[in-house]
VEXMARPA-247812 format. One record per residue (C-alpha): x, y, z; chain. Coordinates in steps of 0.5 Angstrom, whole numbers, padded with zeros to 4 digits. Example, Ala and Ser with C-alpha at 12.3 -4.5 7.8 and 13.67 -1.06 7.14 Angstrom:
2
     u     v     w kette
  0025 -0009  0016     A
  0027 -0002  0014     A
***
This chain:
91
     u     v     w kette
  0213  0207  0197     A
  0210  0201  0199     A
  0208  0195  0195     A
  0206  0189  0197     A
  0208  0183  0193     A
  0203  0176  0193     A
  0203  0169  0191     A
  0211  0167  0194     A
  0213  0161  0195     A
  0213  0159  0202     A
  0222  0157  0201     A
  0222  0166  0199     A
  0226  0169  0203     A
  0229  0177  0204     A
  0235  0177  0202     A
  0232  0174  0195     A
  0226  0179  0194     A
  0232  0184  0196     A
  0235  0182  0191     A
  0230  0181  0186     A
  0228  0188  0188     A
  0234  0192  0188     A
  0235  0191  0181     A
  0231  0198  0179     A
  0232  0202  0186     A
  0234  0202  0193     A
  0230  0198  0198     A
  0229  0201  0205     A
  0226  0195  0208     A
  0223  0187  0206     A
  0217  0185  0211     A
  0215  0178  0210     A
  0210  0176  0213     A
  0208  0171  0218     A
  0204  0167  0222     A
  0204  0169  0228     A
  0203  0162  0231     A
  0207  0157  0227     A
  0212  0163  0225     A
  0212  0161  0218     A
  0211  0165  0211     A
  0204  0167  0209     A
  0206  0168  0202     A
  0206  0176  0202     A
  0211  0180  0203     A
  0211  0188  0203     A
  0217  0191  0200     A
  0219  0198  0201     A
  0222  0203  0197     A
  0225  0210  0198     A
  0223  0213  0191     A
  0216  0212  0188     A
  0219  0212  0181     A
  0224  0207  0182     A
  0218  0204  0186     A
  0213  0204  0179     A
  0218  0202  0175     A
  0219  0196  0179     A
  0212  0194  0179     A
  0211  0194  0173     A
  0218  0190  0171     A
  0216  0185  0176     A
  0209  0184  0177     A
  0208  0178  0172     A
  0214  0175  0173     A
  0216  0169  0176     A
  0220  0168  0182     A
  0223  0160  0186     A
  0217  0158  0180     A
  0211  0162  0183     A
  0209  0169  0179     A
  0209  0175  0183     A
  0203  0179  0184     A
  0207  0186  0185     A
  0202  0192  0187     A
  0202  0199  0190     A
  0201  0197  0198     A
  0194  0200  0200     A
  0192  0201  0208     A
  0188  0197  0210     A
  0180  0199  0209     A
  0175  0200  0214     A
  0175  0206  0219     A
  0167  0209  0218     A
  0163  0202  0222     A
  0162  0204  0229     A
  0159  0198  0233     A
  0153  0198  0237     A
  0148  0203  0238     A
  0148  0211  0237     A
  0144  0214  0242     A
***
């Protein structure tokens, strides 16, 4: 399951975040994401994990809590929206 963590520190790294997560489950992958032109974090990350229990008991353990002194936004990931707008003209 992913969940999506917000409100990082910029000085956040994956190997924290690994650790931070990794106290109520195994982490499969930790992808911070970054800016495509200057290459540094935008302050989110996605964190995935491979049993959806462990993955709502660390939302709910984590979320609220503070991390290098930012408190952590910590929700189930959702795809990305869209998909029904078509562009230009139906004939």
């Amino acid at each position: 399951m992913n969940i999506c963590v917000g409100n990082l520190s910029y000085d956040t790294t994956e190997a924290s975040l690994r650790q931070a997560f990794e106290v109520c489950g195994e982490v499969t992958s930790v992808n911070v994401i970054t800016d495509r032109y200057s290459g540094k974090p935008r302050g989110f990350t996605f964190v995935e994990m491979s049993n959806r229990d462990e993955a709502m008991a660390t939302i709910a353990e984590l979320n609220g809590k503070e991390v290098d002194d930012r408190t952590l936004n910590v929700n189930e990931a959702r795809p990305a929206g869209g998909g029904d707008y078509r562009s230009g003209r139906s004939w």
